[in-house]
DOPA-421825 format. One record per residue: x, z, y of N, C-alpha, C in turn. Coordinates in steps of 0.2 Angstrom, whole numbers, padded with zeros to 4 digits. Each point is the difference from the previous one (the first is absolute). Example, Ala and Ser with C-alpha at 12.3 -4.5 7.8 and 13.67 -1.06 7.14 Angstrom:
BEGIN
ATOM     nxx     nzz     nyy    caxx    cazz    cayy     cxx     czz     cyy
ATOM    0066    0039   -0028   -0004    0000    0006    0004    0000    0006
ATOM   -0002   -0004    0005    0004    0001    0006   -0004    0003    0005
//
This chain:
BEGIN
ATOM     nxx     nzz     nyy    caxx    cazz    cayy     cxx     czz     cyy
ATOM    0136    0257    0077    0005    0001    0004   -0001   -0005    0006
ATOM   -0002    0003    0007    0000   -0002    0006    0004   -0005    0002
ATOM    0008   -0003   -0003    0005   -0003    0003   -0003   -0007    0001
ATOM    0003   -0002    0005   -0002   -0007    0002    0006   -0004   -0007
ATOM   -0003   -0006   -0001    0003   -0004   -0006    0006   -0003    0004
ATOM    0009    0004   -0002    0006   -0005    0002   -0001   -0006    0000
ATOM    0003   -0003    0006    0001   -0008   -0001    0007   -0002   -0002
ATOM    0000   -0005   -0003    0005   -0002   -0004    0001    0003   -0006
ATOM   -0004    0003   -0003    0003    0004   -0007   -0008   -0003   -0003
ATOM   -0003   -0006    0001   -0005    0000   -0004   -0006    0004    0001
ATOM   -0006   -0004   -0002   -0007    0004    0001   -0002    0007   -0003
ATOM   -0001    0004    0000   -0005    0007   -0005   -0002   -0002   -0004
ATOM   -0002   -0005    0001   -0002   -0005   -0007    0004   -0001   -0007
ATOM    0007   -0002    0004    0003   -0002   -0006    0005    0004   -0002
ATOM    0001    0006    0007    0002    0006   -0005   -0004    0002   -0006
ATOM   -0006   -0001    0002   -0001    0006   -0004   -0002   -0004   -0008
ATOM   -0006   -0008    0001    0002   -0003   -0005    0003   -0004   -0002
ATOM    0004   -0002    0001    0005   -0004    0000   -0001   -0007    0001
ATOM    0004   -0005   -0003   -0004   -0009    0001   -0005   -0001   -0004
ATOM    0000   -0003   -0001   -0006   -0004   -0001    0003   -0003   -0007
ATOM   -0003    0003   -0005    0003   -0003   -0008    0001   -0008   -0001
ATOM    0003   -0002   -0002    0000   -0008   -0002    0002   -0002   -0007
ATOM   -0003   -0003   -0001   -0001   -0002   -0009    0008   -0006   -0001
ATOM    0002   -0003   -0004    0003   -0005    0000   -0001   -0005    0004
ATOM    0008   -0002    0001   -0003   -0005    0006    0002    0003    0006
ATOM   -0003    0004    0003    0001    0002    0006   -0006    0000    0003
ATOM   -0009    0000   -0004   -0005   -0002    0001   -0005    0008    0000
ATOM   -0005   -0001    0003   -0003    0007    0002   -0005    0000   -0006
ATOM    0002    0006   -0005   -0005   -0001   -0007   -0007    0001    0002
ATOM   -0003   -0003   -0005   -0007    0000    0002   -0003    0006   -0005
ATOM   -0006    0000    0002   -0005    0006   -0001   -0001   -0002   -0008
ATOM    0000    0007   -0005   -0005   -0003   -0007   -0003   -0002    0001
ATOM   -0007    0002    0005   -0005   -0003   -0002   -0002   -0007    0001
ATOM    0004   -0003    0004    0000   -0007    0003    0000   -0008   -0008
ATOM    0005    0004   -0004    0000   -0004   -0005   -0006    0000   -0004
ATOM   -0002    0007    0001   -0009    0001   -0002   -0005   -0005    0002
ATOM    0001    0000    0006   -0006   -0005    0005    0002   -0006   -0002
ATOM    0007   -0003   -0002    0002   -0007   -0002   -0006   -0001   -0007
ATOM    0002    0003   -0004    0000    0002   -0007   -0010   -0003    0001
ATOM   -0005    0005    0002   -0005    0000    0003   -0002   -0006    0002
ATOM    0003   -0004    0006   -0004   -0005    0004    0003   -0006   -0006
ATOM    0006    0001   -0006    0002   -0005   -0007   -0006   -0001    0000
ATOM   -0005    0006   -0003   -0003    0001   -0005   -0006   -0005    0003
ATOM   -0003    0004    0005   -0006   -0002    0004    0000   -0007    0002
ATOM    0006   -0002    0002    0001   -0009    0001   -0001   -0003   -0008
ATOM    0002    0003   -0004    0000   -0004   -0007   -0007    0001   -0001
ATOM   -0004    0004   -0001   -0006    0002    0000   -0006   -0005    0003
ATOM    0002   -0001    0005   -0003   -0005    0005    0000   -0007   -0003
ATOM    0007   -0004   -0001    0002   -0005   -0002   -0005    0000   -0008
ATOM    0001    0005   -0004   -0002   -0002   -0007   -0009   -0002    0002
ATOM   -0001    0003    0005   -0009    0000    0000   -0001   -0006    0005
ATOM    0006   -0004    0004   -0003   -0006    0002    0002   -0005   -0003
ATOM    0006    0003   -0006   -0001   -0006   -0005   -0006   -0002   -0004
ATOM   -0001    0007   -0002   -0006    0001   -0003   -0008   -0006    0003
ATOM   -0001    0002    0004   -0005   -0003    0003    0003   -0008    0004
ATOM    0005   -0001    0000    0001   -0007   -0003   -0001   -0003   -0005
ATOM    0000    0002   -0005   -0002   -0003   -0006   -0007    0000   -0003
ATOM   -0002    0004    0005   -0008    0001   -0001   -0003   -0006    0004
ATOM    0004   -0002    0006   -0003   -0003    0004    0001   -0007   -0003
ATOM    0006   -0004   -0003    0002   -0003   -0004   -0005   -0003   -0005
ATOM   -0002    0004   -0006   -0004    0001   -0004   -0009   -0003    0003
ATOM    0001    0005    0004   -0007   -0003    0005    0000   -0008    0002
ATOM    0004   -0003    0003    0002   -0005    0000   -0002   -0005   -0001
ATOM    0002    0002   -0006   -0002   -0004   -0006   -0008    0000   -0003
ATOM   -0003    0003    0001   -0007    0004   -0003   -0004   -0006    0005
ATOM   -0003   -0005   -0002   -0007   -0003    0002   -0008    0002   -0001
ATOM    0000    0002   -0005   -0006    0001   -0002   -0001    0006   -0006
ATOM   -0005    0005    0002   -0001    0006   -0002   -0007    0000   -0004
ATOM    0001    0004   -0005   -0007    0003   -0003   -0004    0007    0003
ATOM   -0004   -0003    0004   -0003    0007    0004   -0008    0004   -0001
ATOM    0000    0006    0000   -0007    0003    0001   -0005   -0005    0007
ATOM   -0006   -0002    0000   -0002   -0004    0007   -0005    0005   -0002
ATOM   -0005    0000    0007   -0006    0002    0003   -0002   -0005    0003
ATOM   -0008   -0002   -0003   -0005   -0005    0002   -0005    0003    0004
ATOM   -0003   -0001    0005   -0006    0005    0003   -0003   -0005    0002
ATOM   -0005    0003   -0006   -0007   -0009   -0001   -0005    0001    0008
ATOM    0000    0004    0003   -0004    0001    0006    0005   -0007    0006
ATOM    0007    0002    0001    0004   -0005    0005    0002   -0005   -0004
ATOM   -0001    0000   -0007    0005   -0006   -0003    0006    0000    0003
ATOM    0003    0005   -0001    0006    0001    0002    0004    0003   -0006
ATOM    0008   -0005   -0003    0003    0003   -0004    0007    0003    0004
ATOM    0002    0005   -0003    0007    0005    0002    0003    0005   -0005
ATOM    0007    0000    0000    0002    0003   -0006    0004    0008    0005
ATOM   -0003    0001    0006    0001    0007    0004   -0007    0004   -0002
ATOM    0004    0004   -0004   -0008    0006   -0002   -0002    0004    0007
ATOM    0003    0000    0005    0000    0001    0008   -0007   -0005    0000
ATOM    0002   -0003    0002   -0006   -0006    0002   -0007   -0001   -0005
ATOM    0001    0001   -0006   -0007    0001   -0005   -0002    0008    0002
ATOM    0003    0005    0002   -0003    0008    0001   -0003   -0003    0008
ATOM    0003   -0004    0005   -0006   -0003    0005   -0007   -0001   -0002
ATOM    0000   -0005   -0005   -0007   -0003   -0001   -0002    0006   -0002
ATOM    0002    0003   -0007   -0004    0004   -0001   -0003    0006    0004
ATOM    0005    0002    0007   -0003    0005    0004   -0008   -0004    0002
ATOM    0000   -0005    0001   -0006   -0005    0004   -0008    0000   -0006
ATOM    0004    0002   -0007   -0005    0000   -0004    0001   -0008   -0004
ATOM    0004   -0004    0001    0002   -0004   -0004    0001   -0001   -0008
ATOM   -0002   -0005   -0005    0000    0001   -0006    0009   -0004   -0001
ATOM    0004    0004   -0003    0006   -0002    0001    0001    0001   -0006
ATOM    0003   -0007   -0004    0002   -0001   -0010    0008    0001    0003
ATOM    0002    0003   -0009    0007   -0002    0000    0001   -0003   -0003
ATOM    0003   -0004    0001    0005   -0005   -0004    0006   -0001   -0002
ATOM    0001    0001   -0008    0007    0002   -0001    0003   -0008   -0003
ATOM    0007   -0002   -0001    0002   -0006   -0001    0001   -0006    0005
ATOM   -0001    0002    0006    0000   -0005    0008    0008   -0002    0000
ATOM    0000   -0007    0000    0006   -0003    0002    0002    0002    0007
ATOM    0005    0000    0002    0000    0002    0008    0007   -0006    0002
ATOM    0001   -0003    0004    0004   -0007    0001    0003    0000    0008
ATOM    0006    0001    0001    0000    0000    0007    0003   -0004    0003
ATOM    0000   -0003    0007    0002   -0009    0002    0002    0002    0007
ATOM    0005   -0004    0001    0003   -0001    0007   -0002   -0007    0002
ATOM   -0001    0001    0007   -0002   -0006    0003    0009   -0006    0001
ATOM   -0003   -0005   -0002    0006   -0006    0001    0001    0001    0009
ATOM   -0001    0000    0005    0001   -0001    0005    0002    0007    0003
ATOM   -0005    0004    0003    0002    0007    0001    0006    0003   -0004
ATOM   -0004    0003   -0005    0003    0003   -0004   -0003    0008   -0003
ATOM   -0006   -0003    0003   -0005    0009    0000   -0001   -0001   -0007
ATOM   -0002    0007   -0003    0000    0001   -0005   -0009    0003    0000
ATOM   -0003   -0003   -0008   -0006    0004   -0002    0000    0001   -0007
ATOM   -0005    0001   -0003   -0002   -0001   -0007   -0007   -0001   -0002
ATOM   -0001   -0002   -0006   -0008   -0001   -0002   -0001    0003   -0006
ATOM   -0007    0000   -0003   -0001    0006   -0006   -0005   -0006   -0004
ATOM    0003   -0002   -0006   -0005   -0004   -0005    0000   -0005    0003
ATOM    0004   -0004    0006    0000   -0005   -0001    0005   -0004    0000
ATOM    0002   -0007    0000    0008   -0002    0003    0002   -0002    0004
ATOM   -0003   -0002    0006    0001    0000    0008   -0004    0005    0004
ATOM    0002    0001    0006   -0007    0004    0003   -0004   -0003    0004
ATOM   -0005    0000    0001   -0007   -0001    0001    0000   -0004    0008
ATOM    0006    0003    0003    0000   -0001    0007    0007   -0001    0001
ATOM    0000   -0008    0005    0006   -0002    0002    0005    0004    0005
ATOM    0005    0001    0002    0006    0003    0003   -0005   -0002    0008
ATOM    0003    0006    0004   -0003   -0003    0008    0003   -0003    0001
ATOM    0007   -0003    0000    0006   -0006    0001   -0002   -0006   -0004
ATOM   -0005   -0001   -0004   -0003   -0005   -0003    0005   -0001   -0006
ATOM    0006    0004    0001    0003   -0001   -0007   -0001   -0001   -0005
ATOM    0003   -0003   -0006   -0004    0001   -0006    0004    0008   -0005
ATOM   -0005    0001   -0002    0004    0005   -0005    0005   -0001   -0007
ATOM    0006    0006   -0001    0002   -0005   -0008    0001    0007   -0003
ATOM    0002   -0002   -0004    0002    0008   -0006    0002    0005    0007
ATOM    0002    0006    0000    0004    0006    0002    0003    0006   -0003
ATOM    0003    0002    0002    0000    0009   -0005   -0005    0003    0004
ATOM    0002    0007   -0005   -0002    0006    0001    0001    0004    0008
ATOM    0007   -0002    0001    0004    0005    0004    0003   -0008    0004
ATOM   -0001    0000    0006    0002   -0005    0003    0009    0001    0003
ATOM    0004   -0006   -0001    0008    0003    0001    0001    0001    0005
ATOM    0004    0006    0000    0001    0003    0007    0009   -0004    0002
ATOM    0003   -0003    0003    0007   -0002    0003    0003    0005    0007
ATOM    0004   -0001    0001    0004    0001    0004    0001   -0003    0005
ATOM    0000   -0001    0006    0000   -0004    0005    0009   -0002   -0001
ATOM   -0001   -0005    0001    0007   -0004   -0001    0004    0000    0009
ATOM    0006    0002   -0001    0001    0000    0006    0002   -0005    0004
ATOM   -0002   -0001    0006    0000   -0005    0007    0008   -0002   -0001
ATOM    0001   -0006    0000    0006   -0002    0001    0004    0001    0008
ATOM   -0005    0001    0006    0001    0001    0006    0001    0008    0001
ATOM    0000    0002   -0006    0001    0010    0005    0007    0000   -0002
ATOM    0004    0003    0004    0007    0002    0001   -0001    0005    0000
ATOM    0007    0003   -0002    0002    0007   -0003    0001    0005    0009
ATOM   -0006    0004   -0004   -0005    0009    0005   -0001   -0002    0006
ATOM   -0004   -0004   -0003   -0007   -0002    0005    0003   -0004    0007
ATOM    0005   -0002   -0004    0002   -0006    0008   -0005   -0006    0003
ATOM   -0006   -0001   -0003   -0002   -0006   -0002   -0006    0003    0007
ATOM   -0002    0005    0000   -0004    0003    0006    0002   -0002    0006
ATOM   -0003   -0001    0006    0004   -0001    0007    0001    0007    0002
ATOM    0002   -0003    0005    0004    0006    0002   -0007    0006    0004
ATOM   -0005   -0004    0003   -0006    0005    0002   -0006   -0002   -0005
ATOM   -0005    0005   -0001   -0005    0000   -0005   -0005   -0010    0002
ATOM   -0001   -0001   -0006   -0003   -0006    0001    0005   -0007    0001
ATOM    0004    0003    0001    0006   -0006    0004    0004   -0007   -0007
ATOM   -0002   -0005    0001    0004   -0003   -0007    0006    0000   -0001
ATOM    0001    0001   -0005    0009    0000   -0001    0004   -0004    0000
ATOM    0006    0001    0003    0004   -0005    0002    0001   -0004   -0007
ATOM    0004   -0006   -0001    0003   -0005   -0005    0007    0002    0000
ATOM    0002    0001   -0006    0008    0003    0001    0003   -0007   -0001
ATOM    0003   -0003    0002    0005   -0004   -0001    0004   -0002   -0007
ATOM   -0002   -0006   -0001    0006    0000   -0007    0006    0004    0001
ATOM    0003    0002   -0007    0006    0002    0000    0003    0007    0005
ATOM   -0006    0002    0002    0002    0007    0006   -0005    0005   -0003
ATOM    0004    0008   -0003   -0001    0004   -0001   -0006    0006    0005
ATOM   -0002    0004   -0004   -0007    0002    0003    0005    0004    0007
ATOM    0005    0003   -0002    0004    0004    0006   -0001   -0003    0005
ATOM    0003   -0008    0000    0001   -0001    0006   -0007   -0002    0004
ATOM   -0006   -0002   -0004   -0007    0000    0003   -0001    0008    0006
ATOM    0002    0004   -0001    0001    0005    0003    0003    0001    0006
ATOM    0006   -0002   -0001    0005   -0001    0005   -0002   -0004    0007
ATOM   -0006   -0003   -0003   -0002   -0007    0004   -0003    0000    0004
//
């Protein structure tokens, strides 16, 4: 029907479909499938959390673990021992006579000063000093991983920035709120 839409009597719109449904409340209902996608992203965030609990505890566990009994590869040509079958299938591409050895203590150490991490095979320090001259001590497995603790000097969204790239940030004032740094 050609007719221009009257003014004042409301859109063709809403003749024709009326308002807009409202749930209780007076609130525009939402779509089924929207509880779906809630339902879904439950599942997949639970999902996620149980697997980084998971591997928390593995890393925890590891932690702990000092010293392992490992498969080692000796290659009587370098005198070289390693418990990476990678690095023994080396020599042997060269033609190298490569033993295995089963039963190799494996022991891993953090440096006292650094903090760098290594390990040694069949013996109980390693062979060679830290490049920091540090001395080595026990270590784990898996070295701990922390969270960077936060700066007592950053104020709340990124106020702590100057005002142009590179610029130091100003000193707020005892007792004066981050708003009024703004104002200022």
């Amino acid at each position: 029907s050609g007719q221009p839409a009257k003014s004042g009597g409301g859109s063709d719109f809403l003749r024709h479909f009326g308002p807009a449904d409202t749930g209780a409340g007076g609130q525009q209902r939402k779509s089924r499938g929207e509880e779906m996608l809630r339902e879904e992203d439950a599942q997949r965030l639970a999902q996620k959390m149980d697997l980084l609990e998971k591997k928390d505890l593995l890393t925890e566990k590891a932690q702990l673990v000092t010293q392992a009994t490992v498969t080692a590869y000796r290659c009587k040509t370098c005198n070289y021992m390693t418990d990476r079958a990678a690095a023994a299938a080396k020599c042997r591409e060269k033609q190298h006579v490569v033993i295995v050895l089963n039963g190799i203590k494996k022991r891993w150490f953090s440096c006292s000063q650094c903090g760098k991490n290594t390990h040694a095979l069949n013996s109980r320090f390693p062979e060679s000093k830290c490049s920091c001259g540090g001395v080595w001590r026990d270590g784990a497995q898996v070295r701990q991983k922390l969270a960077a603790e936060p700066a007592k000097e950053f104020l709340p969204r990124g106020e702590e920035v100057g005002r142009f790239r590179g610029s130091a940030p100003r000193a707020a004032p005892l007792g004066s709120s981050a708003g009024e740094l703004r104002r200022s």
